[in-house]
C-alpha positions as CSV (number, residue, x, y, z in Angstrom):
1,X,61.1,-143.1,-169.5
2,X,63.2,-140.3,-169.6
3,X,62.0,-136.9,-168.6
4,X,61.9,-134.4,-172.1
5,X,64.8,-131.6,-172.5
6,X,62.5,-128.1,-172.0
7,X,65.5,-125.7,-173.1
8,X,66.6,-125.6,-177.1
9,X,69.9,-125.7,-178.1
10,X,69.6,-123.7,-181.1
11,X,66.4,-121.6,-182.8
12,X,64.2,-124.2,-185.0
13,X,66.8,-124.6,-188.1
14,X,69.4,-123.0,-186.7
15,X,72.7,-125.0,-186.7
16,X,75.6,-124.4,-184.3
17,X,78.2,-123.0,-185.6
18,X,80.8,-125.6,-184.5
19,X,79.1,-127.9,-186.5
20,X,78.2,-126.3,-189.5
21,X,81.3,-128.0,-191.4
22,X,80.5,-131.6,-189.9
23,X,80.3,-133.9,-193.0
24,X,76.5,-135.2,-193.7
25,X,76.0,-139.0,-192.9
26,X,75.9,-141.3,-195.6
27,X,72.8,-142.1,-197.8
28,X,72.3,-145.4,-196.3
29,X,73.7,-144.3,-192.8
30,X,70.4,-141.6,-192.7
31,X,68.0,-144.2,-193.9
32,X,69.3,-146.2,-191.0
33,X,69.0,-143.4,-188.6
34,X,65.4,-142.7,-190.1
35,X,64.0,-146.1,-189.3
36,X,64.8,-145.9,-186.1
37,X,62.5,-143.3,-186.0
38,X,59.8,-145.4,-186.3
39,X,58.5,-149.0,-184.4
40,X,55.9,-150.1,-187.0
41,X,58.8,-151.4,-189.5
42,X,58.8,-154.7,-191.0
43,X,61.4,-157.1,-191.8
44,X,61.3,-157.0,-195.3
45,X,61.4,-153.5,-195.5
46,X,64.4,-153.2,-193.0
47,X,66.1,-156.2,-195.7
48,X,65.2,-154.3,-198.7
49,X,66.9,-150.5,-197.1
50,X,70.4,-152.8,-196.1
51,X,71.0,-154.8,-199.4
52,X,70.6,-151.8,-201.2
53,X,74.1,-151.1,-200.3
54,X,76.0,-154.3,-201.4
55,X,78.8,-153.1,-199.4
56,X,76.9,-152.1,-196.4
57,X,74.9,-155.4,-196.4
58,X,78.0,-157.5,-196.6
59,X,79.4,-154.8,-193.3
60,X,76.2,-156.6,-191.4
61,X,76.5,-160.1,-192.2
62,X,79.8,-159.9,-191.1
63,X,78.9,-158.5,-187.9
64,X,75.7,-160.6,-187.6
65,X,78.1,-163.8,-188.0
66,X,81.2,-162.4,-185.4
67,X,81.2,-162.9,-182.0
68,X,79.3,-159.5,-181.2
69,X,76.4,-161.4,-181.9
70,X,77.4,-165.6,-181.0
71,X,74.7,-166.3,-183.4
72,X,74.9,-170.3,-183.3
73,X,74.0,-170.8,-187.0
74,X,75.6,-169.1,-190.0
75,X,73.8,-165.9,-191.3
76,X,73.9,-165.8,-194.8
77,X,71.3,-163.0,-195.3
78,X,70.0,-160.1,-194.5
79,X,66.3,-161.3,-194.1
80,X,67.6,-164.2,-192.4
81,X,69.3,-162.3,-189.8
82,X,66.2,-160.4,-189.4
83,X,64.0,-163.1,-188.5
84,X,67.1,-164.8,-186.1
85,X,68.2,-162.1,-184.2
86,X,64.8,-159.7,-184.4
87,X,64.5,-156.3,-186.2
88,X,66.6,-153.9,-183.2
89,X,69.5,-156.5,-183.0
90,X,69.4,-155.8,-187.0
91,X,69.2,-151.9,-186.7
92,X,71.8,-152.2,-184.0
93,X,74.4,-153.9,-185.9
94,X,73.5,-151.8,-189.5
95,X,73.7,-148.7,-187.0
96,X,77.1,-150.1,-185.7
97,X,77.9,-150.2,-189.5
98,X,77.0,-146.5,-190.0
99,X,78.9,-145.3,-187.2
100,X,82.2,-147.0,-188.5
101,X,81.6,-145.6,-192.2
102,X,81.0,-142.4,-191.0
103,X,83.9,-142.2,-188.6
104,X,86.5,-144.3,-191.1
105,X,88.7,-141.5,-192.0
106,X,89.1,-140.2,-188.0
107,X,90.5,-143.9,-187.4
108,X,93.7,-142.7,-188.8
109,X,93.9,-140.6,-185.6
110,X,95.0,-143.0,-182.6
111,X,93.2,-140.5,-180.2
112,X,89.9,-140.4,-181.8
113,X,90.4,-144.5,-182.9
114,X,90.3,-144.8,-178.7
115,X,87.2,-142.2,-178.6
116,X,85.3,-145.0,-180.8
117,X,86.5,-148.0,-179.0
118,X,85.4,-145.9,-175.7
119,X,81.9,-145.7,-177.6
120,X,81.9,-149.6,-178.5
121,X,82.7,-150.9,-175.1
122,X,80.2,-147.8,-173.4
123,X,77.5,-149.7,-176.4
124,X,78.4,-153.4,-175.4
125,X,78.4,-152.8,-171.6
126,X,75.1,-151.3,-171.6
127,X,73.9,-154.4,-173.6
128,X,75.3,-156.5,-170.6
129,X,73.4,-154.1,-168.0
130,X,70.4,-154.1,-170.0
131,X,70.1,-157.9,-169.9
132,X,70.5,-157.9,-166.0
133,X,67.9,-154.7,-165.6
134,X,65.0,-156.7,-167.6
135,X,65.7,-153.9,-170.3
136,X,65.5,-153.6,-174.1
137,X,69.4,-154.9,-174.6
138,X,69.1,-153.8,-178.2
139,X,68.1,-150.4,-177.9
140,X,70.4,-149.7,-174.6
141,X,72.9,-151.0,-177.2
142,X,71.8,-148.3,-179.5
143,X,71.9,-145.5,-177.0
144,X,75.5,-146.6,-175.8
145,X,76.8,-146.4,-179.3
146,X,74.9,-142.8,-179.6
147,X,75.9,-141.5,-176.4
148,X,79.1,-139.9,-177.3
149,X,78.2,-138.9,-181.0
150,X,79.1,-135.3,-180.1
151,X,82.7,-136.2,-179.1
152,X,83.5,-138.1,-182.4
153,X,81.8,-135.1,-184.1
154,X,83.6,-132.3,-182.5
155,X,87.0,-134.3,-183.2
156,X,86.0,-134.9,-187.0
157,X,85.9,-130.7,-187.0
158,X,88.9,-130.2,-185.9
159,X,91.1,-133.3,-185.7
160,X,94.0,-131.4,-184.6
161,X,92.7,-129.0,-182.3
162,X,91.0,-131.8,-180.5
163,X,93.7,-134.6,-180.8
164,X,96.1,-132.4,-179.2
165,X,93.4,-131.3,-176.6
166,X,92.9,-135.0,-175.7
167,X,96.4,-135.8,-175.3
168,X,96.7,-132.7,-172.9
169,X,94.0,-134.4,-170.9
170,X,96.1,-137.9,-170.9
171,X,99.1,-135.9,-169.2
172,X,97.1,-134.1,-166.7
173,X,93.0,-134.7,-166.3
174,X,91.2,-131.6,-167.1
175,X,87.3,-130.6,-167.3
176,X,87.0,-131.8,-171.0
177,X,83.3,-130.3,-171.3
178,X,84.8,-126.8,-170.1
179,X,87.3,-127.2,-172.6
180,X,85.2,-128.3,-175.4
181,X,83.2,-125.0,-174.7
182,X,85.8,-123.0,-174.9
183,X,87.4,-124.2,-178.3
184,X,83.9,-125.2,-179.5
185,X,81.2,-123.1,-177.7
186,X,79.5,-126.0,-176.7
187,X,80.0,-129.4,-175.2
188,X,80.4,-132.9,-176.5
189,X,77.0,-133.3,-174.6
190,X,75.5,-130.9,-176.3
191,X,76.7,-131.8,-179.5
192,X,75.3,-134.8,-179.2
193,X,72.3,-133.5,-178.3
194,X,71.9,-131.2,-181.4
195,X,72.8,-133.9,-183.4
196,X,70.3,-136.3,-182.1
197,X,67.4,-133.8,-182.3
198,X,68.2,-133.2,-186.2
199,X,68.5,-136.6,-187.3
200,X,65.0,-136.9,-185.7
201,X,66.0,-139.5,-183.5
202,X,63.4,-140.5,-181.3
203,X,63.7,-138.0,-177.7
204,X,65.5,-140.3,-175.4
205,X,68.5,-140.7,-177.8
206,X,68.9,-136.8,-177.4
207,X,68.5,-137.4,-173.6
208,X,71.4,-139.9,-172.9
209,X,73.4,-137.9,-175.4
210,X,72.8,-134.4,-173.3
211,X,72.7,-136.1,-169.4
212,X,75.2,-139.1,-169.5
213,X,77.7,-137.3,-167.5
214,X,74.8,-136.4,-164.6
215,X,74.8,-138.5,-161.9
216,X,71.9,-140.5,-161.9
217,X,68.4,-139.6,-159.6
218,X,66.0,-141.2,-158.9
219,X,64.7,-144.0,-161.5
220,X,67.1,-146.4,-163.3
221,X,66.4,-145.8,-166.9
222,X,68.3,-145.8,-169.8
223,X,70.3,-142.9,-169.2
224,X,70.9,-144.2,-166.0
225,X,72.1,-147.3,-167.5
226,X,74.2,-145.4,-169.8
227,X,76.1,-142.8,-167.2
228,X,76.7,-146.3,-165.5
229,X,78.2,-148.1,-169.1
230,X,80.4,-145.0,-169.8
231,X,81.6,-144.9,-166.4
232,X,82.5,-148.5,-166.6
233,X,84.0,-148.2,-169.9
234,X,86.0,-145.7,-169.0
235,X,87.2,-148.1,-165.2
236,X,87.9,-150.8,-167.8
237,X,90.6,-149.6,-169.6
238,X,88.4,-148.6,-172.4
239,X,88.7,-144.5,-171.9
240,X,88.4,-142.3,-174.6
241,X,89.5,-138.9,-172.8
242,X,90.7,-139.9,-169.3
243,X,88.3,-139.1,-166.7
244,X,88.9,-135.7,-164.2
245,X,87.5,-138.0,-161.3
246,X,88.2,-141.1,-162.6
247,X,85.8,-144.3,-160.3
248,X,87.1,-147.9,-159.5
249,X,85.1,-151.0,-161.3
250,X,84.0,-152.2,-157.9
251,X,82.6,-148.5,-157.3
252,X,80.3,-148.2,-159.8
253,X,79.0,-151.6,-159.2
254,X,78.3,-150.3,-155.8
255,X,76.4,-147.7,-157.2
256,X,74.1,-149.9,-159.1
257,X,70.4,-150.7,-158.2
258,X,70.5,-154.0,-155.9
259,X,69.3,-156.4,-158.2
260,X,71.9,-155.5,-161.2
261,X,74.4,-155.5,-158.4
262,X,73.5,-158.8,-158.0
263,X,73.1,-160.0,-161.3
264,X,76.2,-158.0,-162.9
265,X,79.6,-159.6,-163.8
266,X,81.5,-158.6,-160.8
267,X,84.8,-159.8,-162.2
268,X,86.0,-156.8,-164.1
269,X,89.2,-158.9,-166.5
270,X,86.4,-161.0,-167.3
271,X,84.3,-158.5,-168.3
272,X,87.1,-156.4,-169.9
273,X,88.4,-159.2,-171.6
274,X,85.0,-159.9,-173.5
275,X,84.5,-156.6,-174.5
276,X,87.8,-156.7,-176.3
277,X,86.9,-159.9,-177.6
278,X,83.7,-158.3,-179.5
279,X,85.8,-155.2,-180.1
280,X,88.5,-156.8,-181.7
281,X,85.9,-158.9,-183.9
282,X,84.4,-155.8,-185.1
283,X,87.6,-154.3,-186.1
């Protein structure tokens, strides 16, 4: 469980002012975002929200039928991908829908394209470490795709500002977050974090958004998991921004617990090569 946030970013209501012009999320993106708000929802009703959206639901049976998923049987609906791959494997992949909708137009942008493949791989790795840690592989999934929200949002403000900014970085590593505050007033981190809060999200989402940076203390939960995924991401040839004090595969596997040490993929083209794979698929 991760410990609550005790200081406010912003006054109840208040918005920050970097993100004041950040485009709303799509009708069916928010009703996505609103169920996973809440653990007492059924499959039907998750069905009914998705095929609303013809074009969303056919977004999700492609992805439920690609080799993100390796379903062995063809999905041809949405209730039937419900009831195979359970209801947070459903809100995962509609969620990985609502991220791509949302973010189409900053695709254009090769910087901010690798920003989201950064965000996939980070999503997909903690998936892997979930599965090794006896932990919710759906919902780390979630938070990995989540974690870096407030980058994608503070580059959809100001594309060129931040493209330009990111390819600074590429030449010569800088501290991004101090940047960010500078041109912004606030980090990606906290971006994230102030996002997170006012979609409702439930609290930890708003915790690996704000603390996936911070080296990890103490108890391996899911921000843990996540500072771990990004890090990995990032060692993989999947960086978004290239890291100040960039780490070697091998040592942040070192870093790990024992027993996802031990159970980890410790090859790191293998494991680099199938997160293109499901990449790729998704693209």
């Amino acid at each position: 469980m991760c410990v609550p946030l005790t200081t406010p970013l912003t006054r109840p209501g208040e918005k920050p002012w970097a993100l004041i012009n950040l485009p709303p999320f799509p009708a069916i993106a928010m009703k996505i975002l609103q169920l996973l708000q809440r653990d007492n929802v059924g499959m039907k009703e998750l069905s009914e929200v998705i095929r609303a959206d013809p074009a969303f639901a056919s977004q999700v049976l492609t992805l439920a039928n690609s080799p993100l998923v390796a379903v062995r049987r063809e999905v041809k609906s949405i209730l039937q991908a419900t009831a195979l791959l359970g209801l947070n494997r459903v809100k995962a992949l509609a969620l990985t829908v609502s991220m791509k909708v949302y973010l189409t137009e900053s695709f254009q942008i090769p910087a901010l394209l690798a920003c989201w493949r950064h965000t996939l791989a980070c999503a997909l790795l903690a998936e892997e470490l979930a599965m090794v840690s006896l932990m919710e592989k759906d919902v780390a999934y979630m938070y990995g795709l989540l974690h870096d929200v407030g980058r994608l949002a503070l580059g959809m403000i100001r594309p060129l500002e931040y493209t330009n900014l990111l390819a600074a970085a590429d030449e010569e590593p800088v501290d991004m977050m101090a940047k960010e505050r500078e041109m912004f007033g606030m980090d990606h981190s906290e971006a994230g974090r102030w996002l997170a809060e006012s979609w409702k999200l439930p609290p930890e989402f708003a915790e690996v958004a704000a603390r996936h940076h911070q080296e990890p203390k103490g108890k391996f939960d899911f921000v843990a998991l996540v500072h771990h995924s990004c890090a990995m991401a990032d060692a993989l040839g999947f960086a978004g921004v290239r890291p100040l004090r960039p780490k070697k595969f091998h040592e942040i596997l070192s870093e790990l617990p024992a027993r996802e040490r031990g159970r980890f993929e410790s090859d790191p083209e293998r494991l680099a090569a199938r997160v293109a794979t499901k990449i790729h698929s998704f693209e």
